[in-house]
Every structure is written in C-alpha cells, then in structure tokens.
Wavefront OBJ file of the C-alpha trace (Angstrom):
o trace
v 102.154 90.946 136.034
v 105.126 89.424 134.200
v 108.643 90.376 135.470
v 109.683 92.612 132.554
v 106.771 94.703 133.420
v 107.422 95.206 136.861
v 111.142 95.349 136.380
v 110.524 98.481 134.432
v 108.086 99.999 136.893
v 110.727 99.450 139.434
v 113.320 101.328 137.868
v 110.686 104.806 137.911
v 110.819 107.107 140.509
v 109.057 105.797 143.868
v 106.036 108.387 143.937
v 105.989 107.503 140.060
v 106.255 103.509 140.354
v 103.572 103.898 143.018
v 101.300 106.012 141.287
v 101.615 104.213 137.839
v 101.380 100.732 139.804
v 98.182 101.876 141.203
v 97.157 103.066 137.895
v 97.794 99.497 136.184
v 96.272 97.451 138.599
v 93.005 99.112 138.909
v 92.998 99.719 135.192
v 93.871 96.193 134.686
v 91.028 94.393 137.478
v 88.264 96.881 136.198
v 89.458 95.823 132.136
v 89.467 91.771 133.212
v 86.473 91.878 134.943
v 84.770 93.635 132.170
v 85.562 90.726 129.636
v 84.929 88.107 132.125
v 81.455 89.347 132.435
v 81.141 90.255 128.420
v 82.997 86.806 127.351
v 81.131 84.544 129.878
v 77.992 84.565 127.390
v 80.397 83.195 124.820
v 81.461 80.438 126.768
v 77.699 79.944 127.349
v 76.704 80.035 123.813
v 75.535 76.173 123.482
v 73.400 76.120 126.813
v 71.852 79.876 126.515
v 71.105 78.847 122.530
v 68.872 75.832 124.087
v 67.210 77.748 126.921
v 66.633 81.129 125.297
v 66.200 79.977 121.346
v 65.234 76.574 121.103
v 64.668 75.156 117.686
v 64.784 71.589 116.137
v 67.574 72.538 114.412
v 70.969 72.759 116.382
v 72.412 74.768 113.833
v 69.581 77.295 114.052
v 69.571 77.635 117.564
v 73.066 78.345 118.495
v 73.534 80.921 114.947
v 70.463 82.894 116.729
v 72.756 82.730 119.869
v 76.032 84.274 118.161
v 73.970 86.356 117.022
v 72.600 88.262 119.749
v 76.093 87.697 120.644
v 76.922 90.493 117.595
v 74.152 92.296 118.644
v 75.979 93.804 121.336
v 78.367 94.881 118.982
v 75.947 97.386 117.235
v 76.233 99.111 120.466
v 79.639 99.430 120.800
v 80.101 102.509 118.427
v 77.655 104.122 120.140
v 79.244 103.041 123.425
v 82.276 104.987 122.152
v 80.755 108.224 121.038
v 78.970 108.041 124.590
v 81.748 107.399 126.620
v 84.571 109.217 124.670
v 82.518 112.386 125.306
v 82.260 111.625 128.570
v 86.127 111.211 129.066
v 87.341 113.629 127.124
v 84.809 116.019 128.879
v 84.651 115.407 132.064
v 87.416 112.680 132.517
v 88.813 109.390 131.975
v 88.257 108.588 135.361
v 84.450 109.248 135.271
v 84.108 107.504 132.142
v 86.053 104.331 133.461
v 83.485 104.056 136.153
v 80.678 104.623 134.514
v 81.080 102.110 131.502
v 82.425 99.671 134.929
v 78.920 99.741 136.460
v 77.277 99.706 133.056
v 78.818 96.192 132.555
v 77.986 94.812 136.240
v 74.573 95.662 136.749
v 73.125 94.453 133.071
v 75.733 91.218 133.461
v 74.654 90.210 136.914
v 71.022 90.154 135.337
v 71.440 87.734 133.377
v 71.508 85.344 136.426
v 68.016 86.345 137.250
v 66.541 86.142 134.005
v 63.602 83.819 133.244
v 64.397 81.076 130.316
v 62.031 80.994 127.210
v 60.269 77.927 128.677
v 59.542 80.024 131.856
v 58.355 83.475 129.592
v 58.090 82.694 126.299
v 59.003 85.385 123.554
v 60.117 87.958 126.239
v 63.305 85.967 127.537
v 65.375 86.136 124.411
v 64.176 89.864 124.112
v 64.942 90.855 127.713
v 68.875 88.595 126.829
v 69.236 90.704 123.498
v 68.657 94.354 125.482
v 71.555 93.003 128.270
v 73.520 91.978 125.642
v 72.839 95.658 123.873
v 73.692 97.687 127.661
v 77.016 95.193 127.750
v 77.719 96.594 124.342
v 77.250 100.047 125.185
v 79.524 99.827 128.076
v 82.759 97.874 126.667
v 82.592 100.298 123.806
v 83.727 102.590 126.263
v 85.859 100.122 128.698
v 88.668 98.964 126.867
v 89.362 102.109 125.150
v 89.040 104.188 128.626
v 91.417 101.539 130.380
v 94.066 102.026 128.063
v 93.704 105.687 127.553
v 93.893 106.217 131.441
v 96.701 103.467 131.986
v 99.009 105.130 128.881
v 98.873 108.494 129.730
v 100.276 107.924 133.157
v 103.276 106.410 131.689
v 106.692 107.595 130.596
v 107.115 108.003 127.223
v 109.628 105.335 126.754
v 107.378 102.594 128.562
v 103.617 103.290 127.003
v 104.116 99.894 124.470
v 104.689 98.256 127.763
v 102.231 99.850 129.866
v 99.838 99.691 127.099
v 100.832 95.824 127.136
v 98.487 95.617 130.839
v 95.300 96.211 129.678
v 95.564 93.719 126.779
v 97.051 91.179 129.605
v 93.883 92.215 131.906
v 91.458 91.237 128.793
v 92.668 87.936 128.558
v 92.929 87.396 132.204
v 89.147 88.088 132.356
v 88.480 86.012 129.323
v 90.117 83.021 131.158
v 88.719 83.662 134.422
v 85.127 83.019 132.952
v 86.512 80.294 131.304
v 87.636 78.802 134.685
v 84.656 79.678 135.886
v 82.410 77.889 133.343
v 84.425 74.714 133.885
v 84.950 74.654 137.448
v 80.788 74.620 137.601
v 80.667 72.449 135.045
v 83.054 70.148 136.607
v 81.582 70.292 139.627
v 77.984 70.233 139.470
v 75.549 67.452 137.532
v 74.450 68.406 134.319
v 71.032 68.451 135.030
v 71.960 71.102 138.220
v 74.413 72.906 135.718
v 71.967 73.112 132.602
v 69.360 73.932 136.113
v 70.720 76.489 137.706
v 74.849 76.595 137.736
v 75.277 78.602 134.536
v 73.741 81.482 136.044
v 76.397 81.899 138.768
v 78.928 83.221 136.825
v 76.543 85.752 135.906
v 75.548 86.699 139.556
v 79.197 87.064 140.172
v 79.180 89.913 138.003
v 77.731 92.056 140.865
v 81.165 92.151 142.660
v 82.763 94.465 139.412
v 81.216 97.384 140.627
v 83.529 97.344 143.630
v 86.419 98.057 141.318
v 84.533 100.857 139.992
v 83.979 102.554 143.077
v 87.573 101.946 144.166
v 88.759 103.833 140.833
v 86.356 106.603 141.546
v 87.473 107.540 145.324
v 90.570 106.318 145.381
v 92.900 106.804 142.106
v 93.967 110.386 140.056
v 93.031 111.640 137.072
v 95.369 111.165 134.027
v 98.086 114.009 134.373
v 97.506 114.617 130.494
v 93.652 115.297 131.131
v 94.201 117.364 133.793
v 96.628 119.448 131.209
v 94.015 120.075 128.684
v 91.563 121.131 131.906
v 94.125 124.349 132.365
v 94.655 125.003 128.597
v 90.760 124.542 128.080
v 90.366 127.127 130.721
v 92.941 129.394 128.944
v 90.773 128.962 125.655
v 87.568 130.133 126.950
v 89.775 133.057 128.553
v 91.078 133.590 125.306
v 87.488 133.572 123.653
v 88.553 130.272 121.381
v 85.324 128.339 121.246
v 85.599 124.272 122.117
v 84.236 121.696 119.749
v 82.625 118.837 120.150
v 85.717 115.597 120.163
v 83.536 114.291 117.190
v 83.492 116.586 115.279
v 86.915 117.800 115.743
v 88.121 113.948 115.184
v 85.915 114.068 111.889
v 87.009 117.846 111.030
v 90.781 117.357 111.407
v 91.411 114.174 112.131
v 89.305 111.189 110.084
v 92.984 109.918 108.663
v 94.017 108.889 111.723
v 90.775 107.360 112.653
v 90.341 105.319 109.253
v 94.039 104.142 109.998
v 93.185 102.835 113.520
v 89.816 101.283 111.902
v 91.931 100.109 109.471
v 94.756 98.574 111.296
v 92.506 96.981 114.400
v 90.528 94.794 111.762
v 93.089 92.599 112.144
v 92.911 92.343 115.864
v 89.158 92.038 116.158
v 88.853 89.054 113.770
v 91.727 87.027 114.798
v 91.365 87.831 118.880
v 87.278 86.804 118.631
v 87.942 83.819 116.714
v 90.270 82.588 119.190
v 88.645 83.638 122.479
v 84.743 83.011 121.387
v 84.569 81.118 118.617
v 87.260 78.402 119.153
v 85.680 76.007 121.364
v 82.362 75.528 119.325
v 84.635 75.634 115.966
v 86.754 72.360 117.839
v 84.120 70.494 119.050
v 80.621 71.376 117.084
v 82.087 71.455 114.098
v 85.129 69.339 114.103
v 84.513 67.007 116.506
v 87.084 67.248 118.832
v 86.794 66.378 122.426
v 85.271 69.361 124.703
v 87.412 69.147 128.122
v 90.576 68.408 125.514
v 89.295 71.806 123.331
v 89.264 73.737 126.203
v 92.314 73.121 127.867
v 94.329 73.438 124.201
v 92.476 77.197 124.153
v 93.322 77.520 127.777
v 97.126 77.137 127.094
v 96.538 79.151 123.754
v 95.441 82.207 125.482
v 97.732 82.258 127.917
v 100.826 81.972 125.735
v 98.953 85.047 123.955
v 98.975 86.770 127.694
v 102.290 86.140 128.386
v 103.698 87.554 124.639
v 101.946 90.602 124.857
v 104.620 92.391 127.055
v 107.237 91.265 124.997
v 105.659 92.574 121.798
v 104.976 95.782 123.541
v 108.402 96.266 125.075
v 109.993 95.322 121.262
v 107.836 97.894 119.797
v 109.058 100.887 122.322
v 112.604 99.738 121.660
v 111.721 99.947 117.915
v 108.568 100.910 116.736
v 104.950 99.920 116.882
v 104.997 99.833 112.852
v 107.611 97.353 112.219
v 105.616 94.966 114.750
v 102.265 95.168 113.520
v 103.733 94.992 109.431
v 105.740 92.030 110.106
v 102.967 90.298 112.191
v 100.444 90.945 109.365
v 102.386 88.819 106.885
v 102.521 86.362 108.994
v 98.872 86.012 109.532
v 98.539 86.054 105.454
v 100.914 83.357 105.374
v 100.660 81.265 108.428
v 96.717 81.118 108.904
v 95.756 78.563 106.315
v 98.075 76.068 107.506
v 96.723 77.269 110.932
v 93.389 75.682 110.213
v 94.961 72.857 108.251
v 96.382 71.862 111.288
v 93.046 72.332 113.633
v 91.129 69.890 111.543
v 93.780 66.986 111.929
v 92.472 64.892 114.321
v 94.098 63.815 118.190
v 95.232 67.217 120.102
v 98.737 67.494 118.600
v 98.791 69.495 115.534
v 95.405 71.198 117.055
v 97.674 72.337 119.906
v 100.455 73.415 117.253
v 98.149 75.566 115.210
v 96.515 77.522 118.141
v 99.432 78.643 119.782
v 101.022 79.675 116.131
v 97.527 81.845 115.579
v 98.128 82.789 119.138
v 101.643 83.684 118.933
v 101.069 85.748 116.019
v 97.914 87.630 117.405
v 100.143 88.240 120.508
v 102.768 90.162 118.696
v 100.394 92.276 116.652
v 97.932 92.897 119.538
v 100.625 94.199 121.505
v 101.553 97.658 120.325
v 98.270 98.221 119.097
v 96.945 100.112 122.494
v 100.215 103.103 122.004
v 99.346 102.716 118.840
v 95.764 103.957 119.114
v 96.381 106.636 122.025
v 99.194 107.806 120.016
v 97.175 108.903 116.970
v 95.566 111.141 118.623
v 95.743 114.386 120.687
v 94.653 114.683 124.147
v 91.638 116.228 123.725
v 89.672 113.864 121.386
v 92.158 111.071 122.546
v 89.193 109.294 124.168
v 86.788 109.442 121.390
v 89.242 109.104 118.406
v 90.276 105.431 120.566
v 86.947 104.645 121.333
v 84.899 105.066 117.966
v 88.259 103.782 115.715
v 88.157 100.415 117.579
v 84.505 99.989 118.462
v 83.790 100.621 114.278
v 86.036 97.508 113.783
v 84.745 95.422 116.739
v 81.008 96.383 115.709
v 81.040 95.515 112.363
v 83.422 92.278 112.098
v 84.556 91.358 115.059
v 81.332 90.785 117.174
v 80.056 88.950 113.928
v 82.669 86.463 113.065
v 81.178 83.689 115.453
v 77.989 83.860 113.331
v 79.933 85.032 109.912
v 82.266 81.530 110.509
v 79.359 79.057 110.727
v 77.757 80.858 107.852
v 81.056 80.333 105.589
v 80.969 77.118 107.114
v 77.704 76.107 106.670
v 77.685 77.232 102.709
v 81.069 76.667 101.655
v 80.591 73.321 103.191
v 84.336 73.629 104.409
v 85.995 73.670 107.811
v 88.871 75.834 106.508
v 86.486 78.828 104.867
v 87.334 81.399 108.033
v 91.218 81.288 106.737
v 90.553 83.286 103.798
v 88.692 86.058 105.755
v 90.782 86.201 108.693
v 93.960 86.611 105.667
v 92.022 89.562 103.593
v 91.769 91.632 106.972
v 95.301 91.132 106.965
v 95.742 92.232 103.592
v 93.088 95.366 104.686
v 95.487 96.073 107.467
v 98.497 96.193 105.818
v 96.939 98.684 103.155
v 96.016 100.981 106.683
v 99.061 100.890 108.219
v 101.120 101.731 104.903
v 99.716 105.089 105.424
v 101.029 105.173 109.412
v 103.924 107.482 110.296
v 105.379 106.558 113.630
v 104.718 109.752 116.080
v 108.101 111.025 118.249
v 108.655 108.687 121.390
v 108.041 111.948 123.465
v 106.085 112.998 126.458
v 102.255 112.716 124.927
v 101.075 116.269 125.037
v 97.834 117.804 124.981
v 97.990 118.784 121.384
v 99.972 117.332 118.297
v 102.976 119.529 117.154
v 101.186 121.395 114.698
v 98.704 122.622 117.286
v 101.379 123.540 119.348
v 103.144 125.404 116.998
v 100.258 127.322 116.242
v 99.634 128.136 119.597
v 100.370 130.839 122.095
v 100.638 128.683 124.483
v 104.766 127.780 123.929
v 106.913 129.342 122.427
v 108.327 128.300 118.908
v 111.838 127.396 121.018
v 109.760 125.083 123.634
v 108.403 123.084 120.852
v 111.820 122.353 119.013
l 1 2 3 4 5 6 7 8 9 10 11 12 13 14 15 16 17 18 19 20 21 22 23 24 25 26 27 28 29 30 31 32 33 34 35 36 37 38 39 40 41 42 43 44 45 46 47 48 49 50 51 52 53 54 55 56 57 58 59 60 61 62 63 64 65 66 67 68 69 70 71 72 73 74 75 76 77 78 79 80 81 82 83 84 85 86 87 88 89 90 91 92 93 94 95 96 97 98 99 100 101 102 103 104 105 106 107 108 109 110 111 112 113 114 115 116 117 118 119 120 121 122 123 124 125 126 127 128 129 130 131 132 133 134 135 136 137 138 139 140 141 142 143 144 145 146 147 148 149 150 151 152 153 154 155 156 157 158 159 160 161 162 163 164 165 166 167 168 169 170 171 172 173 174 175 176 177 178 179 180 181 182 183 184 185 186 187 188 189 190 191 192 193 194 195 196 197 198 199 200 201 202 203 204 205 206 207 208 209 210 211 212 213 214 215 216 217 218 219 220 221 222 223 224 225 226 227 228 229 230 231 232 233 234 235 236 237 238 239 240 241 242 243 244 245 246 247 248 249 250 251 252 253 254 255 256 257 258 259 260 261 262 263 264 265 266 267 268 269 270 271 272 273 274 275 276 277 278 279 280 281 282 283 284 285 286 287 288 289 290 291 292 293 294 295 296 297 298 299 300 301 302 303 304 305 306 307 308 309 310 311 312 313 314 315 316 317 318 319 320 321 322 323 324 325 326 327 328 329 330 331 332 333 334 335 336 337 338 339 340 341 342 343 344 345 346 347 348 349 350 351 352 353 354 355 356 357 358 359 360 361 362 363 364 365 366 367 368 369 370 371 372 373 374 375 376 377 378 379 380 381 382 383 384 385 386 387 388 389 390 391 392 393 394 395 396 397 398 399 400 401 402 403 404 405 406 407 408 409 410 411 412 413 414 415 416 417 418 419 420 421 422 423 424 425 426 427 428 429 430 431 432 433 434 435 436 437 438 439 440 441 442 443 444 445 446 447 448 449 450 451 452 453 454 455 456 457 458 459 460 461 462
C-alpha cells in the first residue's frame, strides 16, 4: 500500500491500526481478485471472440465478444438490489462473501468450458450465463468492499481509506494482465490459443479462500452493528422497518440520481482505459501489441499510485472541489488525449494515456466517500450498490462495443472523445446539485433522522 496510506494508519490507535489494517487488506485482496477474475475476459476478448463466435468477419466476431462482455452489466443492477439487501440486512460481511464466491465459482468455469467448435450453439450460451453470474456478483463486490472498508475508518481518513479499494481494483486488473502475458509469453501460440488462456480462468478457484478468511476471521462494520441495536429499539418501539429500496426511493432518490449522475464519469473513462485500450491501440490503430500493453501497463499504474493522493486531497478539502475540477479537465483534455493516441511510434501514445490516466485518477479517488457518504447507514449498502451499478450497467459495460460502433460509422478513430466529454458535461450537471456532508463520525442516520429521533437528545446532535 503506498506510504501515505500506511503512514496514516500508523498514527491510529494500535487496536484501531490493527483492526482497520485487517479491514483494508482483506477488503482490498477479495476487491483485486474480483476484477482480476471479471477483467481477465477483457484481456481475452480477441481469442474468446474466435473460439466462442467465429465469423468471417473480424469485426463481427470480436463486437459479439464485447458484447457479452456488456451483458454482464445488465446484471449488475440487479447484483446491487440483491446484495445491498443482503448487507444492509444481514451484514456487510455476509454480503462481501457471498458476492466473493459468486465471482470464483462462475470465473473458474470458464476454464472448463467447451469452445463452439467442440459444442456448437451451446458454448457462447453457457459463456454469456458466466458472464451474467460475474455480473450479478461485482454488482455487489465493489460497492460492499468499500462500504465495509469506509465505515471502519475515522472520519478524517475515509477519502484515504476509501482510496484502497480503488487501488485493489486496479491491482486485480493488472494482475490478469500479467497473467495473460506471462502465458502468452511463455507458451506457443498454438498451446496458448490450445489450452493456456484457460489458466487464468482456473486460477479463479483460489478467490474463494479470501472469502472464507473474511467470513471467520474479520468483524462486522462498527456502523452496522449500530443500526443492529437501534433496529432492535425500533421494533421495541413498534416503528415498522422498510425495505432499503424503497426507503432509498421514498426519501432518498436525490442522492441516488447524484451518485448515478456523478459516477458516469468514472465508468466510461475507467472501462475505456482498462478494457478497451489495448484492442483500440492495436486493432484499430495499428500499434504494436507487446508495446500497447506495456504503455497501458505503466498507465494504470500511475492511475494506482494517484488514487491515494486524490483521496487524501479531498479529506483535507473536499471530495467536491476534486471531482469539479477533474471534470473540466476531462472536457478539455480528452480530445487532444486521442489526438495524441493515433500519432504513430509509442511517444505521444504514452503521453496521452497517462494524461487520461492522471485525470481519471484524481476524479476516481474521492468518489468511494463520496458514495458511502450520501447515504445513511441503513440503506448505505443499497443506495452504493444500485447508484453505481445503474451507471456501470448502462454505459460503462457497453463502451467497448459502443466505441467500435462510433468507430465503425463515424469512420473516425477519435469518435469516443466526444462521448467520454458529454459524461463529463452530465457529471458536472450531478454534482452541481452535491452539498458536501460534515467530516464527522458516519452515523447510523443523517442529522435530520437524528433530530427527529428519541434516540439523542437535541444537545447530542449539536
């Protein structure tokens, strides 16, 4: 973990650092493992398109690839209502696990599975209901990790502890990255296109250890555990619970169409970079593969390494000015971006990824307290969950396929600019409408609910 995170865990109380370094780590293994598993089918696009949808046409083959690629995205709201009710009912722990083993199981599979050649119609229909479970679960992943990690943390640290899970994500996107080119490196093509892809995939098995450490061996988050009492002193009290759904749609749909808002421009930007990049640089502008990779390689990582420092800038400030500033700069920066991406050598390709990168980092970074902090305890898990997965479903799983469709009709390399830029602009419009919440402890209810309740007194809450 980089030094200003663990320089700030260091400075906590010991059973605190412990606990919350505990917290982070698991959180953070379980989170990377998740998107190396999820992201490996990505990095797999061009060989899965030939073995699973073969066509005469190139072009045809690997669109029908991204798109059972997006496909998993339709499950990812779902995924969220699923596993938000599950953490906000019975705890983000159990829901952590579960969406875990969800991932492993269906991922590993995909090392077994027969190609189209082998079983005809039924392969790419057994791939597309994997790609569906992995859905399902990493609409309830990410938004689990960061609820569990965040709500162990001080109040003046949860930018920076939020900064861990986003760290973990890319950690796991490189590590299948690695993985894909270490057997590619290694092995013929013939024994790669044979049988070598499908390791990766068989690796998967080993994430379920993670989720079986989290479940025996980690607490619940103290916040949960909060609401447990003062759900307890509800039903007491005869105050009926609703559903977290339809409380979040009841009283609180602003703050989810401000986090749907507001992550459009992290879904576009972060899956153009981390899926679509590769095949953009060398199916469609030619450049060469091992040289594409390592440029996205270095890319990512600069990402990694800026999302800290993003997060720890927006807890000394606040989230808002972060995310504002970091919008314009995608309006103004991304054209040239791609201007500089179709030049040819590895220079100016270099330049422009780690500017989209560096940008991406700083807005990505405060997004996680952002999300958790928009909503109270008890739908906390559900409001993060659906908000994010709404985005993810609906544009960010389908930019691969939505980029070589511009691409394809517009007949120009530079087409995906303009939409990444009008999220930016759709942003912007959401988070006009954001008031930054208090840098206090993260209660169980907002302030209005706990002014309204007999809980506290009037004094406790001023």
């Amino acid at each position: 973990m980089p030094v200003i995170v663990a320089k700030h865990i260091q400075s906590m109380p010991r059973k605190q650092s412990s606990t919350i370094k505990k917290v982070i780590l698991a959180g953070m293994a379980g989170n990377a493992l998740e998107w190396y598993d999820f992201t490996l089918y990505g990095h797999l696009a061009v060989i899965l398109s030939r073995l699973y949808f073969p066509s005469a046409d190139a072009y045809v083959s690997l669109l029908a690839s991204f798109s059972v690629f997006a496909a998993g995205f339709i499950m990812r709201p779902l995924g969220g209502l699923v596993f938000g009710y599950i953490g906000d009912k019975f705890g983000r722990k159990s829901a952590l696990v579960a969406s875990i083993l969800t991932m492993a199981i269906p991922t590993g599979v995909i090392g077994l599975l027969p190609t189209y050649a082998q079983i005809g119609i039924m392969a790419p229909i057994f791939l597309t209901v994997i790609r569906l479970l992995q859905g399902l679960s990493l609409g309830g992943g990410f938004s689990g990790s960061i609820t569990y990690i965040i709500e162990h943390a001080p109040p003046k640290y949860r930018g920076l502890a939020g900064s861990a899970p986003l760290a973990s994500m890319t950690i796991g996107i490189l590590l299948g990255l690695a993985v894909v080119q270490g057997l590619t490196l290694s092995l013929s093509e013939p024994a790669f296109e044979s049988y070598g892809w499908r390791i990766g995939f068989l690796l998967s098995f080993v994430v379920g250890i993670v989720g079986f450490y989290i479940k025996h061996f980690l607490e619940e988050s103290p916040d949960y555990t909060d609401l447990q009492e003062q759900k307890r002193l509800d039903l007491e009290s005869g105050q009926p619970t609703q559903s977290p759904f339809k409380e979040i749609v009841k009283n609180h749909s602003r703050s989810a169409l401000i986090a749907i808002g507001t992550y459009l421009t992290v879904t576009v930007p972060f899956y153009t970079i981390t899926i679509f990049m590769n095949t953009f640089m060398t199916k469609i502008l030619h450049h060469d593969p091992q040289q594409s990779v390592i440029i996205n390689a270095i890319s990512v990582t600069w990402m990694t390494l800026l999302f800290p420092l993003g997060a720890w800038i927006s807890d000394k400030t606040s989230r808002k000015i972060v995310v504002v500033w970091s919008a314009v700069a995608f309006i103004c920066l991304t054209y040239p971006v791609f201007w500089m991406l179709s030049q040819p050598g590895w220079m100016y390709p270099l330049m422009g990824q780690m500017v989209f990168a560096t940008i991406l980092g700083f807005y990505l970074s405060p997004i996680p307290a952002f999300l958790v902090e928009l909503f109270p305890v008890k739908v906390r898990f559900t409001g993060v969950a659906i908000s994010y997965n709404i985005s993810a479903a609906i544009f960010g799983g389908t930019t691969p396929a939505v980029a070589m469709f511009l691409i394809k009709v517009t007949e120009s390399n530079v087409s995906l600019a303009y939409y990444i830029m009008f999220f930016a602009v759709v942003s912007l419009a959401s988070i006009a409408f954001y008031k930054e919440p208090s840098k206090k402890k993260l209660s169980g209810m907002h302030l209005h609910d706990l002014v309204h309740s007999d809980v506290l007194d009037k004094k406790d809450v001023a």
